[in-house]
KOLGUTOR-890483 format. One record per residue (C-alpha): x, y, z; residue number from 1; residue in three letters. Coordinates in nm, 4 decimals, decimal comma, always signed. Example, Ala and Ser with C-alpha at 12.3 -4.5 7.8 and 13.67 -1.06 7.14 Angstrom:
LUMKE       east      north         up     k     r
LUMKE    +1,2300    -0,4500    +0,7800     1   ALA
LUMKE    +1,3670    -0,1060    +0,7140     2   SER
This chain:
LUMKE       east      north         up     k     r
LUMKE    +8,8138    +8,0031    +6,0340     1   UNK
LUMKE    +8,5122    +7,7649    +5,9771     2   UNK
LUMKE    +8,4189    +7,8229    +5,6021     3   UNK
LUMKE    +8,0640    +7,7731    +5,5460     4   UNK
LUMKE    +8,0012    +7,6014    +5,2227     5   UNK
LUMKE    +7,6561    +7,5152    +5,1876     6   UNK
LUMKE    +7,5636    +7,7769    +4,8866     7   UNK
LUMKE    +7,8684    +7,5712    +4,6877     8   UNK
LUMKE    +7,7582    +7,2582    +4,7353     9   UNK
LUMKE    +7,3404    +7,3205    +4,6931    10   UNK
LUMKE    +7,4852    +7,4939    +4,3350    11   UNK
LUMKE    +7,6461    +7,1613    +4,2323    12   UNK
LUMKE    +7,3304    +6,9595    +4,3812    13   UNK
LUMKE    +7,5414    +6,8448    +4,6178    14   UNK
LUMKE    +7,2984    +6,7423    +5,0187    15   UNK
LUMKE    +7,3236    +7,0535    +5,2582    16   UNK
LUMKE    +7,1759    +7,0279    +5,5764    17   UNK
LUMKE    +6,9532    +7,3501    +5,5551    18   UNK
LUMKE    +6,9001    +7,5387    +5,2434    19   UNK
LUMKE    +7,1693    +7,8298    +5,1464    20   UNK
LUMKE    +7,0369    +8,1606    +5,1513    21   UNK
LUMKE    +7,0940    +8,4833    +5,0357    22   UNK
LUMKE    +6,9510    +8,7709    +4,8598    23   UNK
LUMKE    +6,9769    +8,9722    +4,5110    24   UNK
LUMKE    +7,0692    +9,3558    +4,6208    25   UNK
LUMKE    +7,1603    +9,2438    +4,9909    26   UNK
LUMKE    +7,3626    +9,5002    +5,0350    27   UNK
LUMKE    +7,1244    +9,8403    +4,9773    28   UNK
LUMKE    +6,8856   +10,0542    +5,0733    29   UNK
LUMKE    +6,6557    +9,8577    +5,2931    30   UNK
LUMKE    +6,9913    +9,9277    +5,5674    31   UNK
LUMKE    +6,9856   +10,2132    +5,7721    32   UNK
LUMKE    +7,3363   +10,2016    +5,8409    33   UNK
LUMKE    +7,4238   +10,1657    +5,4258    34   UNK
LUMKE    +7,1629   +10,4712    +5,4164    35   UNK
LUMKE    +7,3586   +10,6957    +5,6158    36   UNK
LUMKE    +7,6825   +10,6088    +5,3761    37   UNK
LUMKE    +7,4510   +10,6766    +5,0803    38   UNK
LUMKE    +7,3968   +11,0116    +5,1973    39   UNK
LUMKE    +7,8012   +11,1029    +5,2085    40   UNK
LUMKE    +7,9117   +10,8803    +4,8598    41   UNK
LUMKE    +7,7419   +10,7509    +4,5533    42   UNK
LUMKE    +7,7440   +10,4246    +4,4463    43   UNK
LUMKE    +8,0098   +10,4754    +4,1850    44   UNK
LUMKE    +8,1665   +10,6846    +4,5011    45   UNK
LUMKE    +8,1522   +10,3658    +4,6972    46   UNK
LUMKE    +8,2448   +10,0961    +4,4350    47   UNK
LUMKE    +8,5998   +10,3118    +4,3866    48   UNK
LUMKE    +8,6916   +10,2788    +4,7489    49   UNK
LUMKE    +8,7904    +9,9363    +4,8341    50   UNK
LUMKE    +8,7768    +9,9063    +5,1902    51   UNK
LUMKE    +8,4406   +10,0790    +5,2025    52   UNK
LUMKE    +8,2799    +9,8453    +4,9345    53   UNK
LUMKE    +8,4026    +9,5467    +5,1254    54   UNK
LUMKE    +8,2361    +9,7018    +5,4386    55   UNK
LUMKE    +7,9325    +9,7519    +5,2814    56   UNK
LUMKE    +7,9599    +9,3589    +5,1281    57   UNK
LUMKE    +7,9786    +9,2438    +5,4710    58   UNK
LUMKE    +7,7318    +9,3985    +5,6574    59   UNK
LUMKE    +7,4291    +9,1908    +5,5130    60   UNK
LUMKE    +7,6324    +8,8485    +5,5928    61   UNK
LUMKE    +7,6926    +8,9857    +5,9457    62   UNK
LUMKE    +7,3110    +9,1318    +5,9953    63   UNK
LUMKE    +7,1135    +8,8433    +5,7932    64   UNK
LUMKE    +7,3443    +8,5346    +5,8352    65   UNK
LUMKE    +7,3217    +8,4595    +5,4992    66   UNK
LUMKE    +7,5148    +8,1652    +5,3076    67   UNK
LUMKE    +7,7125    +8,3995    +5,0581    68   UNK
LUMKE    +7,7550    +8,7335    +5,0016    69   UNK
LUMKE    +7,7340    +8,9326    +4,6405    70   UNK
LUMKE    +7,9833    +9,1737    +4,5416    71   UNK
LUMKE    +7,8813    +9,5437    +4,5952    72   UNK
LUMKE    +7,9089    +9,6680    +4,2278    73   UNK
LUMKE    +7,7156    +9,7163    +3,9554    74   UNK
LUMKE    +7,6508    +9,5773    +3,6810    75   UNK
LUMKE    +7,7173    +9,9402    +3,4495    76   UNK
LUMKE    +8,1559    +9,9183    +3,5887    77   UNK
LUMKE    +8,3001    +9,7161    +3,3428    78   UNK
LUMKE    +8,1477    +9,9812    +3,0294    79   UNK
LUMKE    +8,3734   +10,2833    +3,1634    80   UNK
LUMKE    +8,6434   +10,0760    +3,0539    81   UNK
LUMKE    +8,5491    +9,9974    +2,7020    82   UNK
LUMKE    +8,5226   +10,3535    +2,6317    83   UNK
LUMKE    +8,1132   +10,4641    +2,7635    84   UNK
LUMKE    +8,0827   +10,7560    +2,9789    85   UNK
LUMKE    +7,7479   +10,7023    +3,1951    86   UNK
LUMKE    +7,6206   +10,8530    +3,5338    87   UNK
LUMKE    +7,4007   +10,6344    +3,7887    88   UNK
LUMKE    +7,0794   +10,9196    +3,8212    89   UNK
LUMKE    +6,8711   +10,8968    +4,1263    90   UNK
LUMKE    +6,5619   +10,7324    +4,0899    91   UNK
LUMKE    +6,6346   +10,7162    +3,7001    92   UNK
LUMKE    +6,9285   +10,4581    +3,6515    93   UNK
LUMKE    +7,2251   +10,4587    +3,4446    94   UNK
LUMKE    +7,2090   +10,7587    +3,2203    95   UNK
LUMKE    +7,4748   +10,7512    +2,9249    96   UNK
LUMKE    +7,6012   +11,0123    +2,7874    97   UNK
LUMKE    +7,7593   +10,8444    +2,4391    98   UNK
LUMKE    +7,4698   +10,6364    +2,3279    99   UNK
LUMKE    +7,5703   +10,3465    +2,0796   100   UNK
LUMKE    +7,3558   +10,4252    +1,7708   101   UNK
LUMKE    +7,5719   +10,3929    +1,4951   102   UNK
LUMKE    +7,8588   +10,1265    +1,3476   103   UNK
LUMKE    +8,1312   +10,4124    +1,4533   104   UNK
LUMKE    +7,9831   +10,3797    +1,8107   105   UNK
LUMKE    +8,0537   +10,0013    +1,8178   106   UNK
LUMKE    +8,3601   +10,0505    +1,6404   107   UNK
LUMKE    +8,5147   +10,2488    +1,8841   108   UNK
LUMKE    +8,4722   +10,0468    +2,1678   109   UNK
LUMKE    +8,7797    +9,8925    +2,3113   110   UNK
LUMKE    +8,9152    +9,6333    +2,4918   111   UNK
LUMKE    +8,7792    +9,5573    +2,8787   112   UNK
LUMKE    +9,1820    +9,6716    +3,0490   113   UNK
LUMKE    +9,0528    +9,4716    +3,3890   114   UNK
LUMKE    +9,3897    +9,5588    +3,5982   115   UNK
LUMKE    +9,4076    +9,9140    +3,4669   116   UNK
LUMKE    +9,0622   +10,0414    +3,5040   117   UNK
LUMKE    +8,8747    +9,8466    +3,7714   118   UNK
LUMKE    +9,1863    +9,7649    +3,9425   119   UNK
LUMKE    +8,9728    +9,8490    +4,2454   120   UNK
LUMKE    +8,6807    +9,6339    +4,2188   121   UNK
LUMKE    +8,9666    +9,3410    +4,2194   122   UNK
LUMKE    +9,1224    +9,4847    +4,5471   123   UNK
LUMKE    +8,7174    +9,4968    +4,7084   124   UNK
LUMKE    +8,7164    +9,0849    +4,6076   125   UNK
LUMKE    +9,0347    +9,0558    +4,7623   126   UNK
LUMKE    +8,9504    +9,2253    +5,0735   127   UNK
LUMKE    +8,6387    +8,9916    +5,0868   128   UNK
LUMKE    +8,8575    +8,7034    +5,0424   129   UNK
LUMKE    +9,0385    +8,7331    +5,3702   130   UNK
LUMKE    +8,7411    +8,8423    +5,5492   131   UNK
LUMKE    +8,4490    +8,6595    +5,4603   132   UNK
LUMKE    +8,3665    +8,2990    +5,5968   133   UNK
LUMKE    +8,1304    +8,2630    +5,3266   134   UNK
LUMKE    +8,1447    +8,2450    +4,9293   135   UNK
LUMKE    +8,1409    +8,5718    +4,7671   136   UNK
LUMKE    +7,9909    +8,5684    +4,4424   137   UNK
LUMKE    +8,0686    +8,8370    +4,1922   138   UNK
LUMKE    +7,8451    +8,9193    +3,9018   139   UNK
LUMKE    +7,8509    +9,1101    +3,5639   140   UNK
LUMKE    +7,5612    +9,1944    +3,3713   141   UNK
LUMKE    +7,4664    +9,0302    +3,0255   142   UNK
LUMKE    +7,5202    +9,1237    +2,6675   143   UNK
LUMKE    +7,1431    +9,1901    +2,6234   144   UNK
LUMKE    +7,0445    +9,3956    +2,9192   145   UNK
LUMKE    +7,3819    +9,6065    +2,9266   146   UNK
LUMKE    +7,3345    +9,6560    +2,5227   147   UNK
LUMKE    +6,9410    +9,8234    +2,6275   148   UNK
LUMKE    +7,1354   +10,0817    +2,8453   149   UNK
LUMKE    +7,4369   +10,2085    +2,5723   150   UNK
LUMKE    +7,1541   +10,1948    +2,3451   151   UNK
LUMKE    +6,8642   +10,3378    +2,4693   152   UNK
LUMKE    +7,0803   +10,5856    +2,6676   153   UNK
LUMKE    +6,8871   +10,5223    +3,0005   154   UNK
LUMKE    +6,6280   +10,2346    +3,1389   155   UNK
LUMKE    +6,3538   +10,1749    +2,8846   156   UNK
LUMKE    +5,9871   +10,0249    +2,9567   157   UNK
LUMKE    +5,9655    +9,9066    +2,5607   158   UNK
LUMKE    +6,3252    +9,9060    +2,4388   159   UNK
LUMKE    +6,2034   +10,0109    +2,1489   160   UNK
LUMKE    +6,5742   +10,1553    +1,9737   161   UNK
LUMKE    +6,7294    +9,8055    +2,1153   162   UNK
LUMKE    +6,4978    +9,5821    +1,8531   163   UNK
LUMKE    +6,5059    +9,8456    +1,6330   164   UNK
LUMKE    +6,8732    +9,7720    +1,6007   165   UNK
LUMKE    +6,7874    +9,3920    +1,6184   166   UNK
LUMKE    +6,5785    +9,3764    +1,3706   167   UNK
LUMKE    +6,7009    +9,6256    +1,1374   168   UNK
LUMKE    +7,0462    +9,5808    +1,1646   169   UNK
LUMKE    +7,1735    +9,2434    +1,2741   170   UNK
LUMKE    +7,5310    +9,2610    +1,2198   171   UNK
LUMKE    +7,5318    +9,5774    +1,4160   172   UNK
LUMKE    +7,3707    +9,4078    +1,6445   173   UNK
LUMKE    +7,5687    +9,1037    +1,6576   174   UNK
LUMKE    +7,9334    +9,2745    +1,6812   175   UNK
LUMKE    +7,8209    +9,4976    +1,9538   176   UNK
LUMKE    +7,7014    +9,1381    +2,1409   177   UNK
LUMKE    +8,0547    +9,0145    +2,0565   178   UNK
LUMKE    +8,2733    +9,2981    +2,2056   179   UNK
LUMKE    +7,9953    +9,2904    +2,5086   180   UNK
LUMKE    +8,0801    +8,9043    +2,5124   181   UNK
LUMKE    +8,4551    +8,9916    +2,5133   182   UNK
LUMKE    +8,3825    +9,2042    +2,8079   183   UNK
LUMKE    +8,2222    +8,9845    +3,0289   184   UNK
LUMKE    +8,4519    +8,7035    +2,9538   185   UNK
LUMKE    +8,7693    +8,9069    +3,1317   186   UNK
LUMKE    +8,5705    +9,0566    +3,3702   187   UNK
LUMKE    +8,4609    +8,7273    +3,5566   188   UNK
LUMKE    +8,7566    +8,6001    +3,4884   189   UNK
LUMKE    +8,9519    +8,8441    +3,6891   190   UNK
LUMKE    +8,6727    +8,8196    +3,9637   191   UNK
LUMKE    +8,7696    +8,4726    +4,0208   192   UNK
LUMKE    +9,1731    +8,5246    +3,9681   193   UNK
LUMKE    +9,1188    +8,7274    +4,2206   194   UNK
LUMKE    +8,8939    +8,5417    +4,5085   195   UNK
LUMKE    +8,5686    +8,5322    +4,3791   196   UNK
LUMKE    +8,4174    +8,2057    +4,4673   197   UNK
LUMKE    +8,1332    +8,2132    +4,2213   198   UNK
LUMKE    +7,9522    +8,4279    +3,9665   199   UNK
LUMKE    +7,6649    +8,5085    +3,8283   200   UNK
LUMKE    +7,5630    +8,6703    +3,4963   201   UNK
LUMKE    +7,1692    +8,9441    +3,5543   202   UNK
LUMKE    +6,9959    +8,9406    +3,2311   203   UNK
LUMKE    +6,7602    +9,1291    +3,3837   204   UNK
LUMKE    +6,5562    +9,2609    +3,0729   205   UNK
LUMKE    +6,6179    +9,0383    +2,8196   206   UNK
LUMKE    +6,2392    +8,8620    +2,9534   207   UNK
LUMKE    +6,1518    +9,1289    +2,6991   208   UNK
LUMKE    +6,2234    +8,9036    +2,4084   209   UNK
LUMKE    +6,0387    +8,6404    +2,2658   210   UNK
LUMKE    +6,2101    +8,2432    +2,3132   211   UNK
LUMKE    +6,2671    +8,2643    +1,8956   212   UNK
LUMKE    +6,4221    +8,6165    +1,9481   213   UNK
LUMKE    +6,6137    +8,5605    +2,2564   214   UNK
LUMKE    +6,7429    +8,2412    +2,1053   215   UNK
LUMKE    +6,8500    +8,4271    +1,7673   216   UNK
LUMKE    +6,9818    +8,7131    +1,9224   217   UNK
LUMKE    +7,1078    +8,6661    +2,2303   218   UNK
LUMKE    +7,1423    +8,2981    +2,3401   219   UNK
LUMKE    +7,4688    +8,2368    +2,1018   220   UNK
LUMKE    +7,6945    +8,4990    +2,3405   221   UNK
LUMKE    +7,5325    +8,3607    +2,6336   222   UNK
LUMKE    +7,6288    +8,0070    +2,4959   223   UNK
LUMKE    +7,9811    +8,1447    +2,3956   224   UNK
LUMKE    +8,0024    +8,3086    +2,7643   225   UNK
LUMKE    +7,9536    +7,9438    +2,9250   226   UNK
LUMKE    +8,1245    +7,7848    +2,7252   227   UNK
LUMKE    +8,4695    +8,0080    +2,7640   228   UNK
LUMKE    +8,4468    +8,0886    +3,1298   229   UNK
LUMKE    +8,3583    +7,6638    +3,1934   230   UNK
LUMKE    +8,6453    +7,5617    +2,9398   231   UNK
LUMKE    +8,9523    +7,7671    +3,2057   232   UNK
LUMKE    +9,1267    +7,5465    +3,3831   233   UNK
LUMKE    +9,1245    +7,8231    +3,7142   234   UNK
LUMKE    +8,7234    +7,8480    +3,6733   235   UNK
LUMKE    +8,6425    +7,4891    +3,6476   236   UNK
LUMKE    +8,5231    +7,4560    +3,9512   237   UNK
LUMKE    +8,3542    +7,8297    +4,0114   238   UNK
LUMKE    +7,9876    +7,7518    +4,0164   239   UNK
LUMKE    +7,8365    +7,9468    +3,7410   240   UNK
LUMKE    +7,4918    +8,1318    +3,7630   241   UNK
LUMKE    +7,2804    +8,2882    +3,4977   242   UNK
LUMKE    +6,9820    +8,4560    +3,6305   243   UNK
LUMKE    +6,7309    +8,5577    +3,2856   244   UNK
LUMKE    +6,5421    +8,8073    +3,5038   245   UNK
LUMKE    +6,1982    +8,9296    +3,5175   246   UNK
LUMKE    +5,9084    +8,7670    +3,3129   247   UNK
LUMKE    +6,1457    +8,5152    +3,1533   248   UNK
LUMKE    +5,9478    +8,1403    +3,2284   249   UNK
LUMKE    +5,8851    +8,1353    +2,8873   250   UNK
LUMKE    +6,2889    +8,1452    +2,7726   251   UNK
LUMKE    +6,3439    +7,8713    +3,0148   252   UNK
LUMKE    +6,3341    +7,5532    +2,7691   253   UNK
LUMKE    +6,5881    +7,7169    +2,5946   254   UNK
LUMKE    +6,8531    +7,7165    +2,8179   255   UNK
LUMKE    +6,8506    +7,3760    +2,8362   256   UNK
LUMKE    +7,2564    +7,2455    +2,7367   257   UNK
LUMKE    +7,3613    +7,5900    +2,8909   258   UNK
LUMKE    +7,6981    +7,5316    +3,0705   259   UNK
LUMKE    +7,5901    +7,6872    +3,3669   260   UNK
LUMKE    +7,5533    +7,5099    +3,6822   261   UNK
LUMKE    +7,2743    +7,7000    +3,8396   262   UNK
LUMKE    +6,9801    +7,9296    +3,6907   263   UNK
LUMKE    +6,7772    +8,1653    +3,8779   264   UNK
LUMKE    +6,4027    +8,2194    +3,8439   265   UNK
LUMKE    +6,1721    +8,5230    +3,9012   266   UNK
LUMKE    +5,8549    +8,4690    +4,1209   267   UNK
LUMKE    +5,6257    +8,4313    +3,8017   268   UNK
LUMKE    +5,6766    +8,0268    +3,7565   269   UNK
LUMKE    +5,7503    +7,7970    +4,0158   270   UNK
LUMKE    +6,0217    +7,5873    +4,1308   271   UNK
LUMKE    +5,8931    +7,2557    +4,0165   272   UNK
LUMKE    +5,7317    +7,4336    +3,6354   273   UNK
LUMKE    +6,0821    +7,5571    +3,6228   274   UNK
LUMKE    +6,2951    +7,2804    +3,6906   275   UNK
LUMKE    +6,0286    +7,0898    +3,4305   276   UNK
LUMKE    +6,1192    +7,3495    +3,1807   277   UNK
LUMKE    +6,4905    +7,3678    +3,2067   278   UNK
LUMKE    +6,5503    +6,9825    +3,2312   279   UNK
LUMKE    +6,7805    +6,7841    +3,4161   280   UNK
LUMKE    +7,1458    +6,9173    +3,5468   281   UNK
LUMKE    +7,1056    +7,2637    +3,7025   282   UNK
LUMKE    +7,0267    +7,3855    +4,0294   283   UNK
LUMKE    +6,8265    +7,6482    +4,0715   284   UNK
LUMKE    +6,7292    +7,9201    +4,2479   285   UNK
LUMKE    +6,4488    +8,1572    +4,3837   286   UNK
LUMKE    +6,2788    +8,2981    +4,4071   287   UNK
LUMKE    +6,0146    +8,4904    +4,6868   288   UNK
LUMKE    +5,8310    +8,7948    +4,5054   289   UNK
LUMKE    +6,0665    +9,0491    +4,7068   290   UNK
LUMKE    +5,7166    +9,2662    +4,6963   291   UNK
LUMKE    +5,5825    +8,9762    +4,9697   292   UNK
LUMKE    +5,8126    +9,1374    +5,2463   293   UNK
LUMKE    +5,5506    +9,4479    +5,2614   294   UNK
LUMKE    +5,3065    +9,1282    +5,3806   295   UNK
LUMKE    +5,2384    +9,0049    +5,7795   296   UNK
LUMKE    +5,4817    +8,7643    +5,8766   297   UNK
LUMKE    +5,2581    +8,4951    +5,8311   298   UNK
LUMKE    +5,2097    +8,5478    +5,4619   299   UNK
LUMKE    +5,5830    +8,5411    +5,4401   300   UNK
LUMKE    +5,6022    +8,2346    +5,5871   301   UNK
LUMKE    +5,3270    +8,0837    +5,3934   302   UNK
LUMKE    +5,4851    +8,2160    +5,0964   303   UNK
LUMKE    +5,8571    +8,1061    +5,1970   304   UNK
LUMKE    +5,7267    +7,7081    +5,3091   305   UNK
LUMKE    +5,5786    +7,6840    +4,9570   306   UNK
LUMKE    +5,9016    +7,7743    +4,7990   307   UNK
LUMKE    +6,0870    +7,5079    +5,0214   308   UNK
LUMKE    +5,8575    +7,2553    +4,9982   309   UNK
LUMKE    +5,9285    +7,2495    +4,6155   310   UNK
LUMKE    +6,2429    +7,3146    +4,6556   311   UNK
LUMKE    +6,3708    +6,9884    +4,8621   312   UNK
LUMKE    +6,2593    +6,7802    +4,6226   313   UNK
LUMKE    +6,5678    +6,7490    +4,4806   314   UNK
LUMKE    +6,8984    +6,8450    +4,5635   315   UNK
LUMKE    +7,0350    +7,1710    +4,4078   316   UNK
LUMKE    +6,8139    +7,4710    +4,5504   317   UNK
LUMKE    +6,8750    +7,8173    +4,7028   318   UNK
LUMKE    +6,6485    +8,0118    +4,8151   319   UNK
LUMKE    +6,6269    +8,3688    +4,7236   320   UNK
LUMKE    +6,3779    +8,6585    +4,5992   321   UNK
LUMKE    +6,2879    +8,7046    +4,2139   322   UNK
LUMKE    +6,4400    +8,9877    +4,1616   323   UNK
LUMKE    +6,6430    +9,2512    +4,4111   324   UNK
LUMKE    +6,5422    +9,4118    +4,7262   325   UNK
LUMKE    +6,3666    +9,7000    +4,7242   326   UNK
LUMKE    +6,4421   +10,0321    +4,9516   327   UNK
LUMKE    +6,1407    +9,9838    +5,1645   328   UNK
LUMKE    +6,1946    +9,6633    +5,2486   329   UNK
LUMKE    +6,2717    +9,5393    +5,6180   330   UNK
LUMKE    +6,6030    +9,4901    +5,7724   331   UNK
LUMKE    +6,4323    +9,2978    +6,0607   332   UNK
LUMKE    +6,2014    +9,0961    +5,8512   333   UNK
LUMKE    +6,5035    +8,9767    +5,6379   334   UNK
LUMKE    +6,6765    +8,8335    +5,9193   335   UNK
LUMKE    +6,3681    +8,6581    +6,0250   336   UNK
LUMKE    +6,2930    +8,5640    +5,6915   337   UNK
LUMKE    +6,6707    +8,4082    +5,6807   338   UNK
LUMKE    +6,6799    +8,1865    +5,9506   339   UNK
LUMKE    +6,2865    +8,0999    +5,8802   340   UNK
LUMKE    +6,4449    +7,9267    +5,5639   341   UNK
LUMKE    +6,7062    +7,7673    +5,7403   342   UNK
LUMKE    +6,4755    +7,6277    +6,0230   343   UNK
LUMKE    +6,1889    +7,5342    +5,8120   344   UNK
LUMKE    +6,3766    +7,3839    +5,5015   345   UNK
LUMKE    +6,6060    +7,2060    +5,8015   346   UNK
LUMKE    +6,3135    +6,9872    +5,9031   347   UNK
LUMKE    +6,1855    +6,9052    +5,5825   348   UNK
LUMKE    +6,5316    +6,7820    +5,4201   349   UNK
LUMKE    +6,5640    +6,5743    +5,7293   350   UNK
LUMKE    +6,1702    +6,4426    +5,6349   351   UNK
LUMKE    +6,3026    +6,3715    +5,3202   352   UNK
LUMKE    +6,6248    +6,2031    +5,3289   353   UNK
LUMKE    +6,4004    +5,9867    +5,6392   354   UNK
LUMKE    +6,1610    +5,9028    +5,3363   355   UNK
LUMKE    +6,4328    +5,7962    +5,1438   356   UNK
């Protein structure tokens, strides 16, 4: 089997000869064919039956030709295990049903038991590891954005019970960071025991916080994350991805020392502002408003070629949207959209290295 390992080497910075592509949510609604499983199983449903969450992994590598697929999870599956009983609602989110409010709440959540509990997530990535001939990169989501859900008890706008608890109660706050730390620690960890090629860590809210805030409350288990996962021997070379989420430019400079080998951007700064903000030694990547796919084909283009343009400039760049697909979003124009990127961003790498 040919292995195609262009998204590996663009996250260690490494020359590709077209840029690696793939796409937060790949695998969702935007399908027909996943729509017509969606109206049979849930997502939970789905995520407990190996073989059909492999299936549903593959089909966006097989319909895009993306350079990597993502995991079909999410990011709530790891919390069932440490003792939080939570529902994904339609068109709401996860909805918990033991909020954590208290110091007995935080008390009583246990240990992440990987094998026991989510024994069948680990069978899905080792399903995808004998199928795929791409990376698969597994994901869990961060201390700060998974804390707004057991706390608020469902998505939030303002999150305004999550700095409540910040503010008012830091050491609350800080031991439910460290047992969500713990978590996320084992869980990647077992993704990659287990044939995950890479990983990557959605803070998708915590853009909600101010740099001083985000680097007092949340940037030491982020640090302590890194620094865990990069110091095993079996994950030193797993390229690592931290992706801050939506309206988070401003959080940027202070990732800088961040053991993580690539960092994702939203569509709200651009590849060069954010590779000026975050220093030297990551790759990065982004990071097309998903919101431009409603657009002609020629704005996507125009849109896409800007992106790539920046993004040559250096070694160490995937392309990919800000944020996740959306339902309404186009199978077809994806697949255009894909090898667009690999056509375009082949002739100006080759304009480049001739410059060179």
């Amino acid at each position: 089997m040919t292995y195609n390992d262009r998204f590996i080497r663009a996250c260690y910075g490494r020359e590709v000869d077209r840029l690696p592509v793939w796409y937060m949510r790949q695998a969702g609604r935007y399908d027909p064919e996943y729509r017509k499983i969606k109206e049979n199983y849930s997502l939970l449903e789905i995520c407990r039956q190996p073989e059909l969450a492999a299936e549903v992994t593959l089909m966006p590598v097989r319909k895009l030709g993306v350079d990597a697929a993502i995991l079909y999870s999410d990011i709530m599956n790891p919390v069932a295990s440490i003792g939080i009983d939570f529902d994904i609602v339609k068109d709401v989110g996860p909805v918990i049903d033991n909020p954590i409010r208290s110091a007995a709440d935080v008390e009583r959540l246990r240990p992440i038991d990987v094998e026991g509990d989510l024994g069948h997530v680990l069978e899905t990535i080792r399903i995808l590891n004998r199928e795929l001939d791409v990376p698969l990169i597994t994901f869990a989501g961060a201390p700060f954005t998974i804390a707004s859900y057991l706390i608020e008890g469902r998505p939030s706008k303002n999150y305004i019970r999550t700095k409540t608890m910040m503010y008012s109660e830091p050491q609350l706050w800080f031991s439910l960071m460290d047992k969500l730390g713990d978590m996320v620690i084992a869980y990647l960890r077992a993704h990659v025991l287990n044939g995950g090629k890479a990983f990557q860590l959605f803070d998708s809210w915590v853009g909600a916080l101010s740099p001083q805030d985000f680097t007092h409350y949340v940037l030491p288990t982020i640090t302590r994350i890194f620094d865990e996962l990069s110091a095993m021997p079996e994950l030193a070379d797993v390229p690592k991805i931290y992706f801050p989420g939506v309206s988070s430019g401003e959080l940027l400079p202070t990732l800088r020392g961040l053991k993580a080998n690539v960092i994702g951007l939203d569509w709200r700064v651009s590849i060069a502002e954010g590779r000026r903000r975050l220093g030297a030694g990551f790759a990065v990547q982004g990071n097309l408003d998903p919101f431009i796919l409603t657009g002609p084909q020629e704005l996507i283009h125009e849109r896409a070629a800007r992106i790539i343009d920046e993004g040559v400039q250096e070694p160490g760049f995937i392309f990919n949207l800000g944020h996740g697909l959306f339902p309404e979003a186009s199978l077809e124009k994806l697949r255009e959209l894909t090898g667009y990127v690999h056509d375009y961003s082949a002739e100006a790498l080759a304009v480049r290295s001739a410059r060179s």
